[in-house]
C-alpha positions as CSV (number, residue, x, y, z in Angstrom):
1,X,6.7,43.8,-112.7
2,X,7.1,46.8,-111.6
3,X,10.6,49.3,-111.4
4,X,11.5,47.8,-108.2
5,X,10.7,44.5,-108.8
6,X,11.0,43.1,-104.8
7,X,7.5,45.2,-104.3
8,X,5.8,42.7,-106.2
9,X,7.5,39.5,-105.6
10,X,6.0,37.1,-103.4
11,X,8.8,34.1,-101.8
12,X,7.2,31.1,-101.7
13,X,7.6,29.2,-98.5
14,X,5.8,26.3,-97.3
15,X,2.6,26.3,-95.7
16,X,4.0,23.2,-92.9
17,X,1.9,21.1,-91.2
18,X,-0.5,23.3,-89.5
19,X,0.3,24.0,-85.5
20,X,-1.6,21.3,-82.8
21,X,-4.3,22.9,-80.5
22,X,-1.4,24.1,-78.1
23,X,-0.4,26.9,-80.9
24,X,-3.7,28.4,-81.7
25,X,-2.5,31.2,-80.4
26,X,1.1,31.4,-81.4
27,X,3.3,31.3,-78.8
28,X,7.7,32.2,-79.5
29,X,8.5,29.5,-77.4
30,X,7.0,25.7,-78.3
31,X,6.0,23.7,-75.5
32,X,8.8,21.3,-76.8
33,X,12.0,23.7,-76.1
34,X,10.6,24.3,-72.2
35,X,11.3,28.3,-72.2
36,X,11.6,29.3,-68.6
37,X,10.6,33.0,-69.2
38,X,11.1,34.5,-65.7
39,X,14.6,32.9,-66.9
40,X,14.9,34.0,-70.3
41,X,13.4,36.6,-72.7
42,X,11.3,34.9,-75.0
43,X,11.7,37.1,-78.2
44,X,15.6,37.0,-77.7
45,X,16.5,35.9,-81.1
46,X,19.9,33.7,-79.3
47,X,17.0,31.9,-76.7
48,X,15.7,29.3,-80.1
49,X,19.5,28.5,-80.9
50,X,20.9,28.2,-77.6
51,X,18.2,25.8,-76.6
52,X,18.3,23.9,-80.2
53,X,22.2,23.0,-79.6
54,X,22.7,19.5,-80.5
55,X,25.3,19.2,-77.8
56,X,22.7,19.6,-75.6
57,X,19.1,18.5,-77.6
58,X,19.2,14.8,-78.6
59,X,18.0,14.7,-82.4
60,X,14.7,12.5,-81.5
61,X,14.0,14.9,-78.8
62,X,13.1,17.6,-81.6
63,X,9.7,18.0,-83.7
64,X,11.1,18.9,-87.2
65,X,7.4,19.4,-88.3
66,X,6.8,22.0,-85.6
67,X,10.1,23.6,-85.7
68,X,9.5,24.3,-89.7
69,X,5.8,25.2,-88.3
70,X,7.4,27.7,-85.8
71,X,9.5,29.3,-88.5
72,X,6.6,29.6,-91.1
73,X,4.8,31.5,-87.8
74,X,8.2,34.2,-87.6
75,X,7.4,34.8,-91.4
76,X,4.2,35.4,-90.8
77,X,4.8,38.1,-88.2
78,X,7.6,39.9,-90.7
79,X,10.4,37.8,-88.1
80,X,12.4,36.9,-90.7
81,X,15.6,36.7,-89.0
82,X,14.4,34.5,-86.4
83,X,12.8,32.6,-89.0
84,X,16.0,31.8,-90.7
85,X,18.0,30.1,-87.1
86,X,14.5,28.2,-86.9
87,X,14.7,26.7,-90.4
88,X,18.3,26.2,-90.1
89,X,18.0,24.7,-87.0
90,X,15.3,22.3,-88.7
91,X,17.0,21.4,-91.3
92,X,20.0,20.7,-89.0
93,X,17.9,18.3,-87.2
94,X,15.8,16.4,-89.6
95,X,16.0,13.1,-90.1
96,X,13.9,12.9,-93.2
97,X,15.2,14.5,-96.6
98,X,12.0,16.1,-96.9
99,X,11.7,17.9,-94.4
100,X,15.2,18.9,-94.5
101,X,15.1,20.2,-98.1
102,X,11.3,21.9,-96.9
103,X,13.4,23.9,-94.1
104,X,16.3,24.9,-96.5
105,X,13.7,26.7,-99.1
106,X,12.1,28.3,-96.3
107,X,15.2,29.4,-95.4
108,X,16.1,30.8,-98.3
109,X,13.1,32.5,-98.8
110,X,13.1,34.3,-95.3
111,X,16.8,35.5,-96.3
112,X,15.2,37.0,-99.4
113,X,13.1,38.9,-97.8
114,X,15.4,40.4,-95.8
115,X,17.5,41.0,-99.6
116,X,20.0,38.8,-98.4
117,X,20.3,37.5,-101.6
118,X,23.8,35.4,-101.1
119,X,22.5,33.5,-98.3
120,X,19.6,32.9,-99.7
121,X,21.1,31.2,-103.3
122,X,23.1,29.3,-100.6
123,X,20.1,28.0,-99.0
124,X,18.6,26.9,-101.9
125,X,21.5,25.5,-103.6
126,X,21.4,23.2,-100.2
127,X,17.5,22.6,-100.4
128,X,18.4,21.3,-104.4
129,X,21.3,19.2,-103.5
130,X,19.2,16.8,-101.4
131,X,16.8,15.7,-104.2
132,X,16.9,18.1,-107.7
133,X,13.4,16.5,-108.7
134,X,10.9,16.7,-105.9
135,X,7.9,19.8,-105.6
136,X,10.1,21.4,-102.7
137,X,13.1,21.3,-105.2
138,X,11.2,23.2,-108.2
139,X,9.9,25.8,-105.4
140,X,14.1,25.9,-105.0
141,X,14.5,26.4,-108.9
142,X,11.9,28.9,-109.5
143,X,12.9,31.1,-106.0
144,X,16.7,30.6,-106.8
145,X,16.3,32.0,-110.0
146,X,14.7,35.3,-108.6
147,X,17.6,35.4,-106.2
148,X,20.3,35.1,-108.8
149,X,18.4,37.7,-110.9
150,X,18.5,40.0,-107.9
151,X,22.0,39.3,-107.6
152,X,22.5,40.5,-111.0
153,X,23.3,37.0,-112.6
154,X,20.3,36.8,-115.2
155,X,21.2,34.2,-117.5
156,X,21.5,31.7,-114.7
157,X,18.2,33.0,-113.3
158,X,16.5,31.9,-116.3
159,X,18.2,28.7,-116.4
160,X,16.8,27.5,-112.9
161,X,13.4,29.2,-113.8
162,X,13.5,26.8,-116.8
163,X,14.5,23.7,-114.8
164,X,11.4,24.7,-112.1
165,X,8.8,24.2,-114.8
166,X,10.8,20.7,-115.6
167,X,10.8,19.6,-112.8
168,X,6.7,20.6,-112.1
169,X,5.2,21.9,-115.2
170,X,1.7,22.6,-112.9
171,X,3.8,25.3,-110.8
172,X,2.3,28.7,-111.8
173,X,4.6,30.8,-110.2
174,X,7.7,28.8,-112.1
175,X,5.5,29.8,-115.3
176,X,5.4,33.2,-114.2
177,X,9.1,33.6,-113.3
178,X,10.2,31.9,-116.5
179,X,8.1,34.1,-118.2
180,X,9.5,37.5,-116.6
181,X,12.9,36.3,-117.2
182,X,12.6,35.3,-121.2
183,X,10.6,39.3,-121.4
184,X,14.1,40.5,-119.7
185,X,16.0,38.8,-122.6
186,X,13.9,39.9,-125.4
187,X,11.8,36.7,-125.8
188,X,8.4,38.0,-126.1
189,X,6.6,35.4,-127.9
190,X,8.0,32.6,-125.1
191,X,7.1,35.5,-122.4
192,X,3.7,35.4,-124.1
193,X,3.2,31.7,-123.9
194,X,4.6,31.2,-120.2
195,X,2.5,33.8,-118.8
196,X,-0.8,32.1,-120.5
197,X,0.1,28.9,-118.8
198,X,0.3,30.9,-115.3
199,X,-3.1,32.1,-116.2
200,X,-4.2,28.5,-117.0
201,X,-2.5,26.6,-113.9
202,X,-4.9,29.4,-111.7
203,X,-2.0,32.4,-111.3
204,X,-4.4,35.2,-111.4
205,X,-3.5,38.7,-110.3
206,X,-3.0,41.9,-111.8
207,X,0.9,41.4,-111.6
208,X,1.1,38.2,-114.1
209,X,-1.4,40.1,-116.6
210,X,0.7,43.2,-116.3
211,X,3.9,41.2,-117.6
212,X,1.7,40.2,-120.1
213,X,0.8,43.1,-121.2
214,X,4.5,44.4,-121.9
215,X,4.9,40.5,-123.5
216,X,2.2,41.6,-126.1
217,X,3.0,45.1,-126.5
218,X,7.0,43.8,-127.7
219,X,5.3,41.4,-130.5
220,X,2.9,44.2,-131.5
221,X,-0.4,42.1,-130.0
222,X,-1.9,45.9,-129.3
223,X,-5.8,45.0,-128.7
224,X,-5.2,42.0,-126.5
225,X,-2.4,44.1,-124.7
226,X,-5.2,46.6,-124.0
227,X,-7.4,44.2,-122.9
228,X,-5.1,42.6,-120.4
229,X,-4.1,46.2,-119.4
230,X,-8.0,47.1,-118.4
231,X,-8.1,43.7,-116.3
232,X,-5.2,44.1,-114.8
233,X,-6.5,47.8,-113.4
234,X,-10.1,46.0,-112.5
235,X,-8.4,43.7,-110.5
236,X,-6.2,46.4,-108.6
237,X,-8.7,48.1,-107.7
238,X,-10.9,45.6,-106.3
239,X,-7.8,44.5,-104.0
240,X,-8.0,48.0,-102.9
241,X,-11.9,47.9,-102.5
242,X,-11.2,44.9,-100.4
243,X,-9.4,46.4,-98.2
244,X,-11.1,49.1,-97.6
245,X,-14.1,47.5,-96.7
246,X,-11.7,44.9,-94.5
247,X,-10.2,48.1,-92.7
């Protein structure tokens, strides 16, 4: 990982459903929430909350599965405040736990973004309360336990990193992040061994190999540290070769 680590890091939200035909192009305002725009502006971030008001929006009346859809669309778009009213609003109006705890992680992660790290070990704290064994509960774990870290509270970190890959051991990224976490408390060898199983559950990018490599340089594993470390450089620049021939 690099010195400033957020450069790197990736939140992992949910993909939702996918929007209907009526969002191909995406639209602030869902056909559901009737935005009069010669009324209202449609990008004023109060418009989605005001309209969302349970005292006025009966719960039935609300699409959960497009409002999470709408908020994955903000993130998309770098609208992360707007994403987190949508996902709270979502999770406020859910009726089934899973969709609920699938807005509260997306929640969180849109708060991380913005490095509002507090909120977003709230939010995720919520999203694990609901049901501490289900997939969207070890994407909670593993994205609390970068949170916490960022909030300076490492030892915790690695303890939800540990309970992500209990929870799913098939989770890469939870791999990944345990991984980083035991390197940052001298655990090499583990380090060494979590990062492997990233490699093996399909994690492969040039930041998992170069945690590897500093796993392998700490237990003295120089040739296959060097060998990571000249994949690692192959793979970045390719990503930049791809780009370039994108732009």
């Amino acid at each position: 990982m690099s010195d400033n680590p957020r450069e790197d890091r990736d939140h992992q939200f949910s993909e939702g459903q996918g929007l209907p035909d009526e969002f191909e192009e995406f639209d602030l305002d869902p056909p559901e929430l009737k935005v009069d725009p010669a009324k209202v502006d449609p990008v004023d971030t109060r418009v989605l909350s005001d309209l969302l008001d349970e005292r006025n929006i009966a719960k039935d009346e609300i699409d959960t599965d497009q409002l999470i859809d709408v908020g994955v669309s903000y993130t998309q778009i770098n609208r992360f405040e707007e994403a987190t009213e949508t996902f709270e609003r979502a999770a406020q109006f859910a009726d089934d736990p899973t969709k609920e705890q699938e807005a509260w992680v997306n929640k969180g992660a849109s708060h991380a973004e913005l490095e509002e790290y507090d909120a977003a070990i709230g939010a995720y704290k919520e999203a694990i309360d609901i049901d501490d064994e289900s997939e969207h509960a070890a994407t909670a774990e593993t994205n609390l336990a970068y949170a916490l870290w960022e909030f300076g509270q490492s030892e915790e970190a690695l303890r939800h990193a540990e309970n992500a890959v209990e929870i799913d051991p098939r989770f890469a990224q939870a791999w990944y992040n345990r991984g980083f976490f035991m390197l940052e408390r001298g655990l090499a060898e583990n380090a060494v061994d979590c990062f492997e199983n990233a490699q093996r559950l399909g994690m492969s990018n040039a930041e998992v190999l170069e945690e590897k490599v500093r796993a392998l340089e700490e237990v003295g594993r120089e040739e296959e540290a060097e060998e990571a470390r000249q994949r690692a450089e192959e793979m970045r620049e390719e990503a930049e070769q791809q780009m370039v021939d994108e732009y």
